[in-house]
C-alpha positions in Angstrom: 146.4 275.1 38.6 143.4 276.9 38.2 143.9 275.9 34.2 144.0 272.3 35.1 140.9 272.4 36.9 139.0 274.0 34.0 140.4 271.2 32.1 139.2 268.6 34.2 135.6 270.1 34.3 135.7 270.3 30.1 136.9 266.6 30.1 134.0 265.2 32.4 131.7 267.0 30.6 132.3 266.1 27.4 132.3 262.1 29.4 129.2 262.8 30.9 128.0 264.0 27.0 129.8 260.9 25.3 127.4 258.1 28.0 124.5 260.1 27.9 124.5 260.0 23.6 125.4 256.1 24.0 122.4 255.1 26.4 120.1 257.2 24.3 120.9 255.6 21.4 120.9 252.1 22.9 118.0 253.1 23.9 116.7 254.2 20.6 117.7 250.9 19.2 115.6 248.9 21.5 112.2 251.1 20.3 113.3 250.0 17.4 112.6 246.4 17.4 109.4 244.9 16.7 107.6 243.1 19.8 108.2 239.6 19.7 104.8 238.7 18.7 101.5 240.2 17.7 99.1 238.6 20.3 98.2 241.1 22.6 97.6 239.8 25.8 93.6 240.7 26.1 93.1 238.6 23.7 94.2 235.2 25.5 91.4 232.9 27.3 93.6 230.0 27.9 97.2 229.2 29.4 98.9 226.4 29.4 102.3 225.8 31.4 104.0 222.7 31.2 107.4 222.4 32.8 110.1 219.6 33.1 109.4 217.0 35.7 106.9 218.6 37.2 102.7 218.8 36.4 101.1 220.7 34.0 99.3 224.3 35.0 96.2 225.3 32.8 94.0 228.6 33.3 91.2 230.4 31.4 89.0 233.3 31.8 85.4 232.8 32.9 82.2 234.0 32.1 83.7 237.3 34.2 86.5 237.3 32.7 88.6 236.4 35.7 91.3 234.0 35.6 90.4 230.7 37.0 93.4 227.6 37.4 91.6 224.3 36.4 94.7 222.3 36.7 96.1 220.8 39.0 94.3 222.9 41.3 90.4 224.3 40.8 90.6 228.0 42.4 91.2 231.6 41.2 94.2 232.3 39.4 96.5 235.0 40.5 96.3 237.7 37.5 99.2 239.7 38.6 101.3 236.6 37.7 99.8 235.9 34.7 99.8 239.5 33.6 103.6 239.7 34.2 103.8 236.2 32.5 102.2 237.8 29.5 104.6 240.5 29.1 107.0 238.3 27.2 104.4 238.7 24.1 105.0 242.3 23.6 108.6 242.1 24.7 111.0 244.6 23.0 114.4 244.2 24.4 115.9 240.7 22.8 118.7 239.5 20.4 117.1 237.1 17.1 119.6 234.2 16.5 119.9 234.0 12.3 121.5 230.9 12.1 119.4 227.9 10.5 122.0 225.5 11.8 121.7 225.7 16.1 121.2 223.0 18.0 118.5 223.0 19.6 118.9 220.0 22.2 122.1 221.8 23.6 120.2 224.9 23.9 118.0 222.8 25.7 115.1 223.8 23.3 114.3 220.3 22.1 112.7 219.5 24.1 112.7 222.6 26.0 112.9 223.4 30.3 109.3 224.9 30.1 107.1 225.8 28.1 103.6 228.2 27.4 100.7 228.1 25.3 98.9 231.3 24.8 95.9 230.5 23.1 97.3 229.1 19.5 101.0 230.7 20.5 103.5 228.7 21.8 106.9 230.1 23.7 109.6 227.6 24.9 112.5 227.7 27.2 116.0 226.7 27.2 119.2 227.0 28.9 120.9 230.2 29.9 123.2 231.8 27.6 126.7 231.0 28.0 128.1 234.4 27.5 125.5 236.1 30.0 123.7 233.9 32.4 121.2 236.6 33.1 119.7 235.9 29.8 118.2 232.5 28.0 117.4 231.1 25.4 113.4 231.5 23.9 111.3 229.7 20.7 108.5 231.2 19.3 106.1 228.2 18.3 109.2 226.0 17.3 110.6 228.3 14.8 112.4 231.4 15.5 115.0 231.5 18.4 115.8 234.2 20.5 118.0 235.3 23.4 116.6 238.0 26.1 116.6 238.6 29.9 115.4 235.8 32.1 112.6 237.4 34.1 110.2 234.2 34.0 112.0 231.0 33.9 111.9 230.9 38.2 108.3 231.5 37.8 107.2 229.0 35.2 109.2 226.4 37.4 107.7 227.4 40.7 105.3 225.2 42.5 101.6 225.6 41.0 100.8 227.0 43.9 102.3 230.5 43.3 99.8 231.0 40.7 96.8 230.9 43.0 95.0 234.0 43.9 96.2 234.7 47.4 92.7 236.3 48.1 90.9 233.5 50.9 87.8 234.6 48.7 87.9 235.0 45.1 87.8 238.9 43.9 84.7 240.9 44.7 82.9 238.3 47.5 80.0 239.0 49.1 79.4 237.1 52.2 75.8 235.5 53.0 76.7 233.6 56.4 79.9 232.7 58.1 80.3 230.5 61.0 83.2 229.4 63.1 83.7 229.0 66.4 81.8 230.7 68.4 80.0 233.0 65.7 77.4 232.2 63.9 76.4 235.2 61.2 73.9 235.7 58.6 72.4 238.2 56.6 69.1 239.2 56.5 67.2 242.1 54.7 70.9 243.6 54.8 71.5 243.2 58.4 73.9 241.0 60.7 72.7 238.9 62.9 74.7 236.8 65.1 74.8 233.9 67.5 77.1 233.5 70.0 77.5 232.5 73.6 79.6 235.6 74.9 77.3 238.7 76.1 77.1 241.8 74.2 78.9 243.0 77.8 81.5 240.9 76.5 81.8 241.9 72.7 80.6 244.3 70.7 77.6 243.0 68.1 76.7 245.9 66.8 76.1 246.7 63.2 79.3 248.5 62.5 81.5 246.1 64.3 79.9 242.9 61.8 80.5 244.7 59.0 83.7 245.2 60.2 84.5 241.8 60.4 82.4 240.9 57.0 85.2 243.6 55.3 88.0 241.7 57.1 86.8 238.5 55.4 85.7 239.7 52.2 89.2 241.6 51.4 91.3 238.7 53.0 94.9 238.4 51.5 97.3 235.5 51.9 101.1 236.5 52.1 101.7 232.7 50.9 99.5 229.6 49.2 101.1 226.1 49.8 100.1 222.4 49.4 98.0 221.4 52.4 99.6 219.2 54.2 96.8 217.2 56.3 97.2 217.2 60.1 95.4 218.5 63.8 93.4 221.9 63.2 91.8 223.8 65.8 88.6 224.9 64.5 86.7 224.9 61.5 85.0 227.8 59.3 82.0 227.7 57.2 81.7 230.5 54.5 78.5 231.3 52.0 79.0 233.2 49.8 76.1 235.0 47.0 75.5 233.1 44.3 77.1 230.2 45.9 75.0 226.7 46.3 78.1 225.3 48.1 79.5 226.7 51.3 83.4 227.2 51.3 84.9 225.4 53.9 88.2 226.2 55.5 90.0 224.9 58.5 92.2 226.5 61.4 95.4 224.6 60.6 97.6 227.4 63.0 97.3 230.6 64.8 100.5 231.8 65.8 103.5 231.9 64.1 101.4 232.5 61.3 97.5 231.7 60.7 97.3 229.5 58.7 93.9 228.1 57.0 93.5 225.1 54.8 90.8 224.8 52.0 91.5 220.7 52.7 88.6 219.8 49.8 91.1 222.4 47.2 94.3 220.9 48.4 95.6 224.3 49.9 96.2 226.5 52.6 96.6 229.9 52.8 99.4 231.8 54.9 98.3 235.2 56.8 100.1 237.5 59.0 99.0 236.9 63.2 97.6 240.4 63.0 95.0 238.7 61.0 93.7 236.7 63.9 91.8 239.3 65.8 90.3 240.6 62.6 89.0 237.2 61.0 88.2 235.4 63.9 87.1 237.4 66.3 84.8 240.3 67.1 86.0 243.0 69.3 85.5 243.2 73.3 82.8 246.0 74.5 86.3 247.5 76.2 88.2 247.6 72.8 85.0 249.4 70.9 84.7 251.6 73.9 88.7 252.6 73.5 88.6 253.3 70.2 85.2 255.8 70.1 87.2 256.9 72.8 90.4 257.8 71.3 88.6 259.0 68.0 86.7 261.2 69.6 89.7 262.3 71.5 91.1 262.9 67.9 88.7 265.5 66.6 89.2 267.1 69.9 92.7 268.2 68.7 92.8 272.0 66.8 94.4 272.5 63.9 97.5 274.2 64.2 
């Protein structure tokens, strides 16, 4: 018995050996391979998505070197998107079809599903392989074919929305003035002032609770970006930001079950999580600032153990 065991032990382990030399050397074979091109993504200013059926999606870099969408919609770009569509340049894992004889129009190449321009570059996409649905079909500016893992097909044929910067402000705002209802804020010689008709029994305007709310703004993050769809809002919001002739004007399409707020002049509006109401639209109560100095102080009260 105890022989058999011992056997069974010298058997998995030589198993366990026999994967672990396969992966690495899979592995090794996928180093290997060149990338599929030579652009290096730093190097691109302009992108252009076109797509079956559906509109055209063009972004460049400006004078920043952010990435701003010019079609179909004028706003920031999301750059995470973009930087993960860019990862198909250097891309190492793939299969290189030989054959000067494919067909392109049932790979569905010619003319293809979608395609991107990167700068000069061009990168099409077909159908899904037939042996592995997971993967599809890819040209490199109408030449060489490919087949690799489908990680950005479903993104390329999204709504243009999903590439819009989900920030309600651009990156790196700095706010000027914001009004809405009933708050009225500017800043002056780097102080808040405010108008408003509650009492300061009523709400706390003091310095540090303004710049709270200025922070709130200023680091904003949709969950969600979607076509506006035009209908009965409940309030309206008037942001200035530095640098900015033109104020940015958003309105209060929803509070609850999500806040929702339109840019109706961009053609969007942005979807936030409800815990986002108390700290965009309003400032706290005298109570609430009360609690929390309250409770902090409380806090430091506490020994270390």
């Amino acid at each position: 018995m105890r022989q058999r065991w011992i056997l069974n032990l010298v058997l998995l382990g030589f198993i366990l050996i026999l994967g672990a030399l396969a992966f690495y050397t899979q592995e090794q074979e996928k180093a290997e391979l060149p990338k599929l091109t030579d652009l290096k993504a730093e190097q691109i200013q302009n992108i252009r998505i076109e797509r079956a059926n559906k509109e055209a999606i063009e972004v460049k870099k400006d004078a920043q070197n952010a990435w701003q969408m010019t079609t179909p919609f004028q706003l920031p770009a999301n750059h995470y998107r973009l930087e993960r569509l860019m990862d198909i340049l250097s891309h190492q894992d793939y299969t290189a079809l030989t054959s000067t004889e494919l067909n392109l129009s049932e790979l569905k190449l010619k003319p293809p599903l979608a395609s991107v321009n990167f700068n000069p570059l061009k990168v099409a996409w077909g159908d899904t392989s037939p042996i592995n649905t997971a993967q599809r079909y890819i040209q490199i500016n109408d030449k060489k074919v490919y087949v690799l893992t489908d990680t950005h097909y479903q993104q390329l044929t999204g709504d243009a929305t999903s590439f819009i910067n989900l920030s309600l402000l651009g990156e790196e705002a700095k706010i000027q003035a914001l009004k809405m209802p009933n708050y009225d804020l500017v800043l002056k010689e780097e102080q808040w002032t405010v108008n408003t008709p509650f009492s300061a029994d009523e709400i706390d305007t003091s310095q540090d609770a303004l710049n709270t709310l200025m922070s709130n703004w200023q680091q904003a993050q949709a969950y969600h970006v979607e076509r506006y769809i035009e209908g009965p809002i409940e309030g309206e919001i008037q942001i200035t930001l530095k640098a900015q002739k033109q104020p940015l004007h958003f309105a209060i399409v929803s509070l609850s079950p999500a806040l929702v707020l339109a840019r109706p002049d961009k053609g969007v509006q942005y979807q936030l999580s409800t815990v986002q109401v108390d700290k965009l639209l309003h400032l706290p109560t005298a109570e609430e600032t009360a609690s929390e100095t309250t409770s902090s102080e409380d806090n430091m009260r506490i020994p270390f153990k």
